[in-house]
C-alpha positions, 0 to 999 in steps of 0.5 A, spaced: 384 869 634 384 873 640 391 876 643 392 880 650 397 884 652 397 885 661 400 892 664 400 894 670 405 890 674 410 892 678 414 893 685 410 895 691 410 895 698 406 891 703 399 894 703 400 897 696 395 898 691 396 896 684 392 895 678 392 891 672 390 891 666 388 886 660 387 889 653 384 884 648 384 885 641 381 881 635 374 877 636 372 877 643 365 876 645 362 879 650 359 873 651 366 871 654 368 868 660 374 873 663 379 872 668 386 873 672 391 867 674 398 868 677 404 863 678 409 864 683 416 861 683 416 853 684 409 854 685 403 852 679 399 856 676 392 858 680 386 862 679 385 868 682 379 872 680 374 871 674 368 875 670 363 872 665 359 875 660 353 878 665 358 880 670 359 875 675 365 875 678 368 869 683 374 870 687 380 866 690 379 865 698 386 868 698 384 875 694 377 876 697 375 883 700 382 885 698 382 884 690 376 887 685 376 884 677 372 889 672 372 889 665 370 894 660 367 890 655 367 897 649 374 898 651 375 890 651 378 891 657 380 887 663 382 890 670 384 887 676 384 892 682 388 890 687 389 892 694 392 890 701 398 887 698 402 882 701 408 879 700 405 872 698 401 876 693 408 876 689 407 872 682 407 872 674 399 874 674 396 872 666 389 874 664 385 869 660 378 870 656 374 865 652 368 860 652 367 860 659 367 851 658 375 853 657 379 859 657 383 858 650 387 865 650 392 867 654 396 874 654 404 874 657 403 875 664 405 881 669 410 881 673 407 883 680 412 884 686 410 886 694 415 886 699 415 886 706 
């Protein structure tokens, strides 16, 4: 079983950088699809960027040219690089990996904050 544990997160200003990591113990293939997720207050839960196992990446229209998603697959590592933050950016942000039919493992989730 695959267990992940978020870091990263915290307080910035509009404009601000931050960058979020995701370590993954137990059995994670390198194979698997990866990816980042966030759910602001009231809202529901939306993908934000995501890898497979070749290194593809896809983005939200919201975070393109502004958010970068890597992983290190020695490391069992994900990251998402995130830059030009904005206040709408403010949410709980999971990281996920699986079969990249169903993600089926997912961490507890770092807390971003952007104010304005």
């Amino acid at each position: 079983r695959v267990h992940l544990a978020e870091s990263g997160g915290g307080s910035v200003q509009a404009g601000g950088s931050l960058r979020l990591s995701c370590e993954a113990s137990g059995h994670l293939y390198s194979s698997y699809c990866m990816g980042w997720f966030r759910q602001a207050p009231g809202k529901r839960r939306e993908g934000v960027a995501s890898i497979d196992g070749d290194g593809t990446t896809s983005y939200a229209n919201s975070v393109k040219g502004r958010f970068t998603i890597s992983r290190d697959n020695p490391k069992n590592t994900l990251y998402l690089q995130m830059n030009s933050l904005k206040p709408e950016d403010t949410a709980m942000y999971y990281c996920a990996a699986g079969p990249c039919s169903g993600l089926d493992a997912w961490g507890q989730g770092t807390l971003v904050t952007v104010s304005s």
